[in-house]
Each structure stands twice: as C-alpha cells, then as structure tokens.
Gaussian input, Z-matrix of N, CA and C with variables (Angstrom, degrees):
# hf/3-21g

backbone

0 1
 N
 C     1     B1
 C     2     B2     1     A1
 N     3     B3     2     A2     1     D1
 C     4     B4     3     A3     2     D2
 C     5     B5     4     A4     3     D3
 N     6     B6     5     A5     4     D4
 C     7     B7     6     A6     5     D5
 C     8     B8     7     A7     6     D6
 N     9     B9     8     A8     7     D7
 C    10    B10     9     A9     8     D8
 C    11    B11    10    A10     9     D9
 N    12    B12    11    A11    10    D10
 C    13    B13    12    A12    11    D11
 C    14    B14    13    A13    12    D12
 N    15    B15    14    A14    13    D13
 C    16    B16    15    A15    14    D14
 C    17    B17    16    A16    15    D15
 N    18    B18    17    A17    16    D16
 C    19    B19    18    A18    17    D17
 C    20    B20    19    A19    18    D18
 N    21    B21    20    A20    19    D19
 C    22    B22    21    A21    20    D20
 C    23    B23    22    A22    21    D21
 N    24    B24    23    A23    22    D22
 C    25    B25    24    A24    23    D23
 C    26    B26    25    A25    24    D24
 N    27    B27    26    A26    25    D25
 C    28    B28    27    A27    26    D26
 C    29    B29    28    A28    27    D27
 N    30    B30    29    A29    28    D28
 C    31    B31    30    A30    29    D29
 C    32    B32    31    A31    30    D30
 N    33    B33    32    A32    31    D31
 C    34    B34    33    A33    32    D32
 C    35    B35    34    A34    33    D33
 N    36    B36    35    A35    34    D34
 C    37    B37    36    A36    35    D35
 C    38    B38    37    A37    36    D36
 N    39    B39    38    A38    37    D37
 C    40    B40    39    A39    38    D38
 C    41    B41    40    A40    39    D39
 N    42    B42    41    A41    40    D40
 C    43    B43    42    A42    41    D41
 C    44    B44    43    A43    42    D42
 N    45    B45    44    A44    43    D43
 C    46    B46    45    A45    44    D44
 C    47    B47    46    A46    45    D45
 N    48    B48    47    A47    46    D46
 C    49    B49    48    A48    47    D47
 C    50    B50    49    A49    48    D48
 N    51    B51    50    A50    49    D49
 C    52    B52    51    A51    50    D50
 C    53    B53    52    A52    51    D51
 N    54    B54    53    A53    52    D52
 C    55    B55    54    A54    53    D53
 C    56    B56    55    A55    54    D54
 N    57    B57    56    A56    55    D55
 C    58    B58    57    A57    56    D56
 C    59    B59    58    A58    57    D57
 N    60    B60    59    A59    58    D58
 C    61    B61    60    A60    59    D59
 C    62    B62    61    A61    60    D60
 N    63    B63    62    A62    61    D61
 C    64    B64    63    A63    62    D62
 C    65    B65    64    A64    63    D63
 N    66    B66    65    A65    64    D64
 C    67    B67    66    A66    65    D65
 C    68    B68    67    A67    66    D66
 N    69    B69    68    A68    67    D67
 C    70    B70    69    A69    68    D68
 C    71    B71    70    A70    69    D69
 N    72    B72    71    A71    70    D70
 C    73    B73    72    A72    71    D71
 C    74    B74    73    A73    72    D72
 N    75    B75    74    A74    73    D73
 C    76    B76    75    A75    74    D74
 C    77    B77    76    A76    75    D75
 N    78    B78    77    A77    76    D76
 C    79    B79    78    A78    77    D77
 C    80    B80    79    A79    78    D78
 N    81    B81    80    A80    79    D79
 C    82    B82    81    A81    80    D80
 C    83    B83    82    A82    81    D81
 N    84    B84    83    A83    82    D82
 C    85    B85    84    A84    83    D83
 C    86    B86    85    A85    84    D84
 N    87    B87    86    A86    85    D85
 C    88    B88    87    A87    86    D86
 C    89    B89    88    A88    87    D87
 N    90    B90    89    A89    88    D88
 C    91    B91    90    A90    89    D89
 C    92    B92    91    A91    90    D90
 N    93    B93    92    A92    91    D91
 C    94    B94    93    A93    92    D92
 C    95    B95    94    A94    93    D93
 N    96    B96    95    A95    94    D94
 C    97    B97    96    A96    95    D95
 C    98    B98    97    A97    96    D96
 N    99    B99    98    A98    97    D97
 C   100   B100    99    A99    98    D98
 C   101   B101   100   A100    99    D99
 N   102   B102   101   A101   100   D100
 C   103   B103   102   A102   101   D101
 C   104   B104   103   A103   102   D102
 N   105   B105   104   A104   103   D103
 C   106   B106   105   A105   104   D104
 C   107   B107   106   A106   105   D105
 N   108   B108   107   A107   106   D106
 C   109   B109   108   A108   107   D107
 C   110   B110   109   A109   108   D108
 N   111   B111   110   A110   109   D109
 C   112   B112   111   A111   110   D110
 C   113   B113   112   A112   111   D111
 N   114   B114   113   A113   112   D112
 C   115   B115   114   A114   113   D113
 C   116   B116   115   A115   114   D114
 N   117   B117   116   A116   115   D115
 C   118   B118   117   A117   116   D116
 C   119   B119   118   A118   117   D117
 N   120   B120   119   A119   118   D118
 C   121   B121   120   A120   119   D119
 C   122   B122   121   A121   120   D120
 N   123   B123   122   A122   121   D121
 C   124   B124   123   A123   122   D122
 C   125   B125   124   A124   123   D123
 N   126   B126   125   A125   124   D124
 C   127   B127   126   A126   125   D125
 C   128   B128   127   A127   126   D126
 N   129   B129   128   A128   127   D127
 C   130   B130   129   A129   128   D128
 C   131   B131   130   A130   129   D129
 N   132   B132   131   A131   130   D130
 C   133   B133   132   A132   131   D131
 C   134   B134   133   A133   132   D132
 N   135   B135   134   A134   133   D133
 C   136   B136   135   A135   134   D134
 C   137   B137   136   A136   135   D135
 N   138   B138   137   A137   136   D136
 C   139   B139   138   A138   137   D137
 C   140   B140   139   A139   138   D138
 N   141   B141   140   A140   139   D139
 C   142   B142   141   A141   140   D140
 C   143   B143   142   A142   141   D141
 N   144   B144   143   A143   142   D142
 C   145   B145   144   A144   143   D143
 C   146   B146   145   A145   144   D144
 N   147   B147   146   A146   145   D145
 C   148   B148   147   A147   146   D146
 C   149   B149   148   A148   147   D147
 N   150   B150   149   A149   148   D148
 C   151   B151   150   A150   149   D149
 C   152   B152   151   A151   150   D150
 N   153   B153   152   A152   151   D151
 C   154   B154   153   A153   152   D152
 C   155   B155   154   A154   153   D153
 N   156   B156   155   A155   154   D154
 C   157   B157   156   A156   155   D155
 C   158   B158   157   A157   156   D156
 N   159   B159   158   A158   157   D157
 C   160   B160   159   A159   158   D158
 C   161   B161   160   A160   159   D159
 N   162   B162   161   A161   160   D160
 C   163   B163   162   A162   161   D161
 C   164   B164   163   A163   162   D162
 N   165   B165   164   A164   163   D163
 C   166   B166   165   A165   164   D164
 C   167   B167   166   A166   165   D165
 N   168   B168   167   A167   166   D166
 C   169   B169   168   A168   167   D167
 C   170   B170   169   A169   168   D168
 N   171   B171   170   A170   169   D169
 C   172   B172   171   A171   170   D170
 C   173   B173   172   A172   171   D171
 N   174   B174   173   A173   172   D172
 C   175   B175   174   A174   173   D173
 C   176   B176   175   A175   174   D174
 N   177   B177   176   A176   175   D175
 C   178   B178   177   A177   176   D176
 C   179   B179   178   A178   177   D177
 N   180   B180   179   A179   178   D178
 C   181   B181   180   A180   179   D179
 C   182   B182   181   A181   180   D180
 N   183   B183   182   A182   181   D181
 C   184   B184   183   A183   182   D182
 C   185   B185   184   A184   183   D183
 N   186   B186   185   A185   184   D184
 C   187   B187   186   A186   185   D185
 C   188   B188   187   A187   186   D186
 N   189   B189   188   A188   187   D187
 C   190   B190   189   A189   188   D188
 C   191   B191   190   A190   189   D189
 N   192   B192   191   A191   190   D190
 C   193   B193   192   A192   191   D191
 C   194   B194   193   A193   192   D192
 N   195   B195   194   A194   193   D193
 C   196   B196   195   A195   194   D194
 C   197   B197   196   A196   195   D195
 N   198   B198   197   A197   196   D196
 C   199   B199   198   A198   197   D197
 C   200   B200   199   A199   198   D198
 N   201   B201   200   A200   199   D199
 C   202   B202   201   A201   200   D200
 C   203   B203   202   A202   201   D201
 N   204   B204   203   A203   202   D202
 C   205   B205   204   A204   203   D203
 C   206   B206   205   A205   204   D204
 N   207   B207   206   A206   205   D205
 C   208   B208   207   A207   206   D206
 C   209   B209   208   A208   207   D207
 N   210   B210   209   A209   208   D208
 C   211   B211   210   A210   209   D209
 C   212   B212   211   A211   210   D210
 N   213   B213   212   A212   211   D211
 C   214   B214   213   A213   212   D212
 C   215   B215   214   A214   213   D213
 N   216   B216   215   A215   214   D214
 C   217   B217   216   A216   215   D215
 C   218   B218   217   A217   216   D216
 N   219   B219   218   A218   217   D217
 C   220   B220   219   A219   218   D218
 C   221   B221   220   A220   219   D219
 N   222   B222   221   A221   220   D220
 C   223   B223   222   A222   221   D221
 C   224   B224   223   A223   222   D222
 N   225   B225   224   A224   223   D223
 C   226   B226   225   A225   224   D224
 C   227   B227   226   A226   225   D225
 N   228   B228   227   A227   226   D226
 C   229   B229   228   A228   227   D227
 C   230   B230   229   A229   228   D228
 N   231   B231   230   A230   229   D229
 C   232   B232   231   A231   230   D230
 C   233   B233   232   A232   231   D231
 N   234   B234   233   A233   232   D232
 C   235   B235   234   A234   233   D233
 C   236   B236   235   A235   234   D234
 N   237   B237   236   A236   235   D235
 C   238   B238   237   A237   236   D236
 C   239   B239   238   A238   237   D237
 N   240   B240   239   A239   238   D238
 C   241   B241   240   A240   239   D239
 C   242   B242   241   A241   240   D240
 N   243   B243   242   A242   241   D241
 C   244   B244   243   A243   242   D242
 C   245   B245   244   A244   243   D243
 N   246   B246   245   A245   244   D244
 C   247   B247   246   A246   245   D245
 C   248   B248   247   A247   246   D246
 N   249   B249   248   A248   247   D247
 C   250   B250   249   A249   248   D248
 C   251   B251   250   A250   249   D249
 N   252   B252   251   A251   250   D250
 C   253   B253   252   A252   251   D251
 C   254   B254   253   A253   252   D252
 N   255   B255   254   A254   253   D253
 C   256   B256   255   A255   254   D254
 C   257   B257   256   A256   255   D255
 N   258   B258   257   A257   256   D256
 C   259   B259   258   A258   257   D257
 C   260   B260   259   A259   258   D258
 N   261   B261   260   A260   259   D259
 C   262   B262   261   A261   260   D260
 C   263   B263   262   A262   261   D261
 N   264   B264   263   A263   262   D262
 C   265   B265   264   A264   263   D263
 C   266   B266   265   A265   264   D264
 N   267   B267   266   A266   265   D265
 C   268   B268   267   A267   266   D266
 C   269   B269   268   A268   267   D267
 N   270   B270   269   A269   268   D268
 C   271   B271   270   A270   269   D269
 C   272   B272   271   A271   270   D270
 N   273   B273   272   A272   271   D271
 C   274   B274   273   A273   272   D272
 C   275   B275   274   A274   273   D273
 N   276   B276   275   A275   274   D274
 C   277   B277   276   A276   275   D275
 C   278   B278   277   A277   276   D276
 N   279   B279   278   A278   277   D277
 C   280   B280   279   A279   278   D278
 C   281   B281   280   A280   279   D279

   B1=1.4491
   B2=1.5237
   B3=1.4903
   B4=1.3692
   B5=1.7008
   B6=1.1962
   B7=1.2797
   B8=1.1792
   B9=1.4116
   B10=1.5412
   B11=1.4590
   B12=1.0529
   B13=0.9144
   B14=2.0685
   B15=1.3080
   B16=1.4453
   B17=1.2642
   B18=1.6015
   B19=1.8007
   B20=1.4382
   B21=1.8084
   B22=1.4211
   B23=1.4426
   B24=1.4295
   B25=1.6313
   B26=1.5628
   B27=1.7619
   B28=1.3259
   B29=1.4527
   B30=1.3057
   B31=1.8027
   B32=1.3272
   B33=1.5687
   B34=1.2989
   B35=1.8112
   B36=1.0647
   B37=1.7876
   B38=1.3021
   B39=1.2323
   B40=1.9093
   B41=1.1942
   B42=1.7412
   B43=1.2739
   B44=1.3214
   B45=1.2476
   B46=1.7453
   B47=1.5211
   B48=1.3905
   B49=1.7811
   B50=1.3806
   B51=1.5007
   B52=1.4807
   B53=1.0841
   B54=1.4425
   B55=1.5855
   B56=1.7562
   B57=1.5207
   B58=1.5502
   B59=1.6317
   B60=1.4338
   B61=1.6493
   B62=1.4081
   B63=1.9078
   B64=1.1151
   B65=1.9174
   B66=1.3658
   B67=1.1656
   B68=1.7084
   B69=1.0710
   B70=1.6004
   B71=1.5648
   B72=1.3198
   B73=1.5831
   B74=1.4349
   B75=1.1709
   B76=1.5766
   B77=1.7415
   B78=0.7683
   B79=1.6039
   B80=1.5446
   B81=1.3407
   B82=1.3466
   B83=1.5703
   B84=1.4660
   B85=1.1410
   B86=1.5370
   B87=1.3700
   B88=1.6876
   B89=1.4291
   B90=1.3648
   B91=1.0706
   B92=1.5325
   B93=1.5120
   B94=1.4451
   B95=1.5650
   B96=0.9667
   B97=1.4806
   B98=1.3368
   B99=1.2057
   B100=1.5266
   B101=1.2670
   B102=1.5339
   B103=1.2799
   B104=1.3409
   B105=1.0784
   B106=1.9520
   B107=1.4772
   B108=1.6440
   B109=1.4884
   B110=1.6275
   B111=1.1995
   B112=1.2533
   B113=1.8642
   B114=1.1728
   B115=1.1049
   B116=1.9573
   B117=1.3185
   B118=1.9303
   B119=1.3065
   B120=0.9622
   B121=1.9040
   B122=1.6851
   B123=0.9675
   B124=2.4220
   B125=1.5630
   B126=1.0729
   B127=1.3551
   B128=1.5103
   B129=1.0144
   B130=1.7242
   B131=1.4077
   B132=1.4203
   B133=2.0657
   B134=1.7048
   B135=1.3084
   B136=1.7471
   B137=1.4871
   B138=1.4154
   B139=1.5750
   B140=1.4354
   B141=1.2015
   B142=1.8349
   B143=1.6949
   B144=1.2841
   B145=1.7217
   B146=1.7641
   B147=1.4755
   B148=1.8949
   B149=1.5465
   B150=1.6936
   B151=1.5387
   B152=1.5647
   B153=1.8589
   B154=1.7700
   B155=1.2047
   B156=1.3837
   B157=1.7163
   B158=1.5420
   B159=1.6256
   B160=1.4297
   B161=1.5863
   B162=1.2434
   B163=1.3797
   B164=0.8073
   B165=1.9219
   B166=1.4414
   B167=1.4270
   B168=1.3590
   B169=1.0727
   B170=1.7324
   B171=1.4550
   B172=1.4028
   B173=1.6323
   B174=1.1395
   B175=1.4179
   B176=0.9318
   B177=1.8044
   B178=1.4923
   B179=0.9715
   B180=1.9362
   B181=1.7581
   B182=1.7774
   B183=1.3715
   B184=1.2579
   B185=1.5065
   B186=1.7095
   B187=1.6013
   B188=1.7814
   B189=1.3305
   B190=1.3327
   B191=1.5484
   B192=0.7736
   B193=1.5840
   B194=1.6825
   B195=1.0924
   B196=1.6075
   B197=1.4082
   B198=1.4068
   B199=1.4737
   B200=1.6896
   B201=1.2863
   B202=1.1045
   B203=1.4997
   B204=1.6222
   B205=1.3980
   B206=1.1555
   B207=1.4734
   B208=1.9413
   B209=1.6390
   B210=1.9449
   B211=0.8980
   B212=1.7922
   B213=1.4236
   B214=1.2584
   B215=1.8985
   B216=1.1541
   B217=1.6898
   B218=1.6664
   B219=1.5384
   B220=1.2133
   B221=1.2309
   B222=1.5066
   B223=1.5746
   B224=1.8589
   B225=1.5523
   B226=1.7382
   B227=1.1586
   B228=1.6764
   B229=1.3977
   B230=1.1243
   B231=1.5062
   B232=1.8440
   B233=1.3098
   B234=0.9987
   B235=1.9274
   B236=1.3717
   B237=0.7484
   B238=1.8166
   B239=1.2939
   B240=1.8974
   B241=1.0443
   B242=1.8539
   B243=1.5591
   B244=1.4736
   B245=1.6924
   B246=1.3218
   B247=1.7957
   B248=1.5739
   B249=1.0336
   B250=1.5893
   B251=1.8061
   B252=0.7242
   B253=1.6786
   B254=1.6837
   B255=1.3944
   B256=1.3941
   B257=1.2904
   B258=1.8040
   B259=1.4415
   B260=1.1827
   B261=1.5872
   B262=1.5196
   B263=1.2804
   B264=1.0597
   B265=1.5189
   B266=1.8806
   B267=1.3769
   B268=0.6485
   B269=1.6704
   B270=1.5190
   B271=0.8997
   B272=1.9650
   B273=1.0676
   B274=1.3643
   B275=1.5330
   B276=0.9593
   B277=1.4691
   B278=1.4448
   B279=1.6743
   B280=1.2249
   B281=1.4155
   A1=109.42
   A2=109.55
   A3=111.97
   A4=133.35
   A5=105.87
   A6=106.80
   A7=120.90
   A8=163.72
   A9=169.29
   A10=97.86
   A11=144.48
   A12=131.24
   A13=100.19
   A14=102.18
   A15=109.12
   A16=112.68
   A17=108.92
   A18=128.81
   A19=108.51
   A20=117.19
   A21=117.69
   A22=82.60
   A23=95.56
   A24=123.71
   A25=106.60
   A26=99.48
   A27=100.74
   A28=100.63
   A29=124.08
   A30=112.62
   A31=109.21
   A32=114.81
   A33=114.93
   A34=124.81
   A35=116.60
   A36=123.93
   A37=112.79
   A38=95.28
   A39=101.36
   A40=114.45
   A41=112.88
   A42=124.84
   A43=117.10
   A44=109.91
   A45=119.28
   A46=111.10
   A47=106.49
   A48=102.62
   A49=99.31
   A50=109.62
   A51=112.40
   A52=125.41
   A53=104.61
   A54=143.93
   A55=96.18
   A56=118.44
   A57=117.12
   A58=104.57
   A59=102.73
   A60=113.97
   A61=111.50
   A62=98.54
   A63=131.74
   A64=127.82
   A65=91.31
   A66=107.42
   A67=99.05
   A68=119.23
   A69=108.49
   A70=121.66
   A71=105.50
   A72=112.50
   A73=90.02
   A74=140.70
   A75=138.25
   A76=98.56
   A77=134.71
   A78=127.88
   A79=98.11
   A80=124.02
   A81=121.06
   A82=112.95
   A83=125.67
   A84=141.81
   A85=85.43
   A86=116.05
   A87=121.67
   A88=106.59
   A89=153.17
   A90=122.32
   A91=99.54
   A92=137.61
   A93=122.51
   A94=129.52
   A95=123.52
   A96=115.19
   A97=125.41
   A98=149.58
   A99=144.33
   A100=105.04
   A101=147.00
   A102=131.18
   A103=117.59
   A104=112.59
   A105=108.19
   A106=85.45
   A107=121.58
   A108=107.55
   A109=107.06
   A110=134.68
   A111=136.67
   A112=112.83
   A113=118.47
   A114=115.76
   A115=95.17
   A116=95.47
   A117=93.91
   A118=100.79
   A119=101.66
   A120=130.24
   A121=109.36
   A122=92.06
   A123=101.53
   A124=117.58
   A125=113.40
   A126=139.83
   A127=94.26
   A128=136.49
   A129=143.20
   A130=107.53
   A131=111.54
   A132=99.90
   A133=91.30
   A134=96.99
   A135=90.46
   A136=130.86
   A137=97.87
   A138=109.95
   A139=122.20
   A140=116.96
   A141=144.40
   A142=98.14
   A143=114.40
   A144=103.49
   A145=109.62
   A146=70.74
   A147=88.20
   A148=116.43
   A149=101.18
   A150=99.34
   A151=81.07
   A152=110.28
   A153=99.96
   A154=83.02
   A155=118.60
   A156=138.90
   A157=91.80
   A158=108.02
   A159=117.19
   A160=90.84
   A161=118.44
   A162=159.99
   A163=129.17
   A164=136.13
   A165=121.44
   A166=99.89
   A167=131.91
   A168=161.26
   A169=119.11
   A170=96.96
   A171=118.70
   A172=117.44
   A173=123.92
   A174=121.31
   A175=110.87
   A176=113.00
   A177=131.22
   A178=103.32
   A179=115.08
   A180=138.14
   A181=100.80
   A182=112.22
   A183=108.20
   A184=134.06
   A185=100.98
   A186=106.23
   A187=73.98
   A188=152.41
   A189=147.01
   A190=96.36
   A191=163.50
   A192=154.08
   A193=115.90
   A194=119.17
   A195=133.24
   A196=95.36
   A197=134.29
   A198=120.27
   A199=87.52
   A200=136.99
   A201=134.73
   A202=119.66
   A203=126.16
   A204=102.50
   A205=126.40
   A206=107.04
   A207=116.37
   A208=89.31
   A209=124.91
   A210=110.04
   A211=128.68
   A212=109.02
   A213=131.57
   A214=102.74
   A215=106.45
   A216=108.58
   A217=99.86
   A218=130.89
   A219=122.09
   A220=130.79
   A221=89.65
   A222=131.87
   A223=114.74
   A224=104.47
   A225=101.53
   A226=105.70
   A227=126.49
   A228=117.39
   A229=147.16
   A230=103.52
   A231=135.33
   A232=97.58
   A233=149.33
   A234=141.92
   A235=104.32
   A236=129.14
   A237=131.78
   A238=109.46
   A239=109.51
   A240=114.05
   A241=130.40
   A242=79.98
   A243=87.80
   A244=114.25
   A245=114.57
   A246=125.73
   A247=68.49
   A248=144.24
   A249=139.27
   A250=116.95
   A251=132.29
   A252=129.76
   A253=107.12
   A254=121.07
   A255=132.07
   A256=96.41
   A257=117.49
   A258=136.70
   A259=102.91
   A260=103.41
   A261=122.95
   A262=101.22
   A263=97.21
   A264=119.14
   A265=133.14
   A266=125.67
   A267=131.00
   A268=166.81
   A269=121.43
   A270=107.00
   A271=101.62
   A272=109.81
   A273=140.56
   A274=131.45
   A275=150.73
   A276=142.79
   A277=105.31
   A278=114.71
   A279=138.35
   A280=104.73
   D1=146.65
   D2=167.06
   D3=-140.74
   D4=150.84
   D5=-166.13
   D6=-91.46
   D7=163.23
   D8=-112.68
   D9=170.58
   D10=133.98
   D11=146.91
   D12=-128.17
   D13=128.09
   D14=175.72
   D15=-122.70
   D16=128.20
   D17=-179.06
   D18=-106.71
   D19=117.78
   D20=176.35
   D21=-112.36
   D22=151.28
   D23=145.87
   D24=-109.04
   D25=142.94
   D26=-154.50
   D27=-117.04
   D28=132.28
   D29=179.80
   D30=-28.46
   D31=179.21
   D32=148.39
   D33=-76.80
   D34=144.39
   D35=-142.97
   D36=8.13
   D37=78.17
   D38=148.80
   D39=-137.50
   D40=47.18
   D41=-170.86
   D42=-79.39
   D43=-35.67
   D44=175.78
   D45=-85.71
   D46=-26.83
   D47=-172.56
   D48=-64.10
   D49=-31.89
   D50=-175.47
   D51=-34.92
   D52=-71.09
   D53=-162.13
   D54=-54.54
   D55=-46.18
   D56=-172.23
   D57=-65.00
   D58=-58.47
   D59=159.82
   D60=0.11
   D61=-90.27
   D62=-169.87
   D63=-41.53
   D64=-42.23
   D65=179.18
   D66=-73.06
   D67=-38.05
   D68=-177.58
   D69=-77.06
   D70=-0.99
   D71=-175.24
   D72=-103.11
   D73=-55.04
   D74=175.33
   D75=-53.37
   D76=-19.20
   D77=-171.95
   D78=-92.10
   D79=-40.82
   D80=176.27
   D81=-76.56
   D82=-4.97
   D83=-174.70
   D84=-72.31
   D85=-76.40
   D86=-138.24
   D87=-56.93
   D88=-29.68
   D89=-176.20
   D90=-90.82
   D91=-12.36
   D92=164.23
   D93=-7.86
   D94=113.94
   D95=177.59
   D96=-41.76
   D97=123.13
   D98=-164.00
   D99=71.41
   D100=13.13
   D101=162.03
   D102=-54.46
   D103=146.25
   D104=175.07
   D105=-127.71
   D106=-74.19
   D107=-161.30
   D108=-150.53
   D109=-179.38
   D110=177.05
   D111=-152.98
   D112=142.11
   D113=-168.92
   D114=-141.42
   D115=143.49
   D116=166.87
   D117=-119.16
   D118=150.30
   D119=173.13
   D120=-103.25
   D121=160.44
   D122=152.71
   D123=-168.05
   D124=103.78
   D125=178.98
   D126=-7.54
   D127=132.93
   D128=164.42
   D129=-74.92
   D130=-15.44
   D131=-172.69
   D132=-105.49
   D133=-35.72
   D134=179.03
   D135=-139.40
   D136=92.97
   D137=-172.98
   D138=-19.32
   D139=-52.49
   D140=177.01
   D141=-35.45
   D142=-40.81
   D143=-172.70
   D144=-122.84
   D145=116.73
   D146=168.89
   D147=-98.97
   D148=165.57
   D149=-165.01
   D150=-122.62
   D151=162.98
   D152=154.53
   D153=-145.24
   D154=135.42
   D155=169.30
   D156=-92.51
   D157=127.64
   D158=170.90
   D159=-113.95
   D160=171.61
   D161=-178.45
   D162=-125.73
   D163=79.11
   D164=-169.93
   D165=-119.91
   D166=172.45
   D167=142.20
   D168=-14.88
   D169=-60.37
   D170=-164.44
   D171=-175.90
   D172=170.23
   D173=-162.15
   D174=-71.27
   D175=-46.74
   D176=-179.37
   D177=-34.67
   D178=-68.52
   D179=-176.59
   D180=-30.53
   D181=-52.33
   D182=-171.72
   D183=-86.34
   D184=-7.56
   D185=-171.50
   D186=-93.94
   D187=-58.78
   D188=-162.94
   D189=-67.12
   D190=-0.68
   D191=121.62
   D192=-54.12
   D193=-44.99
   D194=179.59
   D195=-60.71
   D196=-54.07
   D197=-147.37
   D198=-111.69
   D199=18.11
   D200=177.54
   D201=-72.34
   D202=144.02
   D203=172.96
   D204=-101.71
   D205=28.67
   D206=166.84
   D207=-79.64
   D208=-60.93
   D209=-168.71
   D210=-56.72
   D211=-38.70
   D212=-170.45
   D213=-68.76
   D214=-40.84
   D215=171.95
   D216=-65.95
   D217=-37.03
   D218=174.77
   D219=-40.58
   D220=-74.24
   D221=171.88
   D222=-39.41
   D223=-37.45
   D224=174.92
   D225=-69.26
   D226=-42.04
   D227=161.03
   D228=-23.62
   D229=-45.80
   D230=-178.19
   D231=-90.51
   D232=-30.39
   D233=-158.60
   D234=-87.79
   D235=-2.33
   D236=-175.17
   D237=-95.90
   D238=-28.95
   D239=-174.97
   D240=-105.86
   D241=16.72
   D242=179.56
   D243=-134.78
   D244=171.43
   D245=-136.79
   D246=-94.58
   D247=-53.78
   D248=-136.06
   D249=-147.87
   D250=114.87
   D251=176.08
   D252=-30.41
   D253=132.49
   D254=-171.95
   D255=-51.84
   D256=165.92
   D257=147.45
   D258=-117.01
   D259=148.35
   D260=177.56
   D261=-132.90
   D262=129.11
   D263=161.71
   D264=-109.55
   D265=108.21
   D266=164.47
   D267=-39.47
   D268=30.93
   D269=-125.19
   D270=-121.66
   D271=175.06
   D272=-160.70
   D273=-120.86
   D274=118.13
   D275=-176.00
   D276=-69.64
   D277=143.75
   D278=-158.26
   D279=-94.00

C-alpha cells in the first residue's frame, strides 16, 4: 500500500471555493484503479493550507491516476485557486 500525501496553499479567500473543488477531485478519485481511500486535512495554525492523504494500491495505481485526465480536468479546477503549485509526497510504511 501507498500513501500520497498532497499540500495546497490556498489564495487568499478561496477557502470554501476549495472545499466544492475538492470534493469533486476525490469523487473522480474513487473508482481509480488501486484507490483504497482519501482523507483531507487543514492546518489548525493556518487555514490557507490543506492536506489530502490518498490511499493507493501501488505506485503504478498512483502515477496512472496522477497523469490521468479525470484527475488533470480536476486539478485545472483547483490551480486557479491556489498561491503556489501543489506538493506531493510519496510515501510508504517503514
């Protein structure tokens, strides 16, 4: 199994546009091949940056979700609304 972890910085107030956004890019997530689960976060000291923990299968599962154009049609949605291009982080149990 593997983990995703993705960090937006969010303009200034586009905190709620987000959230509608957001929910539609996790909805195009779930039938992805290797999806298991997805969760969002938001920093408690600073509203502006949200987190989303994905859940895939395998890396493959997740680089063929990344370059997908369900995700990538999402994602143009979300880029307008943020200060800086996302980070992803990759990660794995130790």
């Amino acid at each position: 199994m593997l983990a995703v972890l993705i960090k937006r910085i969010l303009a200034p107030g586009m905190e709620s546009t987000y959230e509608e956004f957001s929910r539609k890019i996790i909805q195009a997530a779930v039938p992805a091949r290797g999806f298991i689960s997805s969760k969002a976060f938001k920093d408690l000291n600073e509203p502006s940056i949200r987190y989303t923990l994905i859940q895939m299968e395998s890396l493959a599962d997740w680089q063929a979700w990344k370059e997908s154009s369900a995700r990538n049609d999402a994602l143009g949605q979300i880029q307008p609304l943020l200060q800086e291009p996302e980070i992803i982080s990759i990660l794995t149990t130790a």
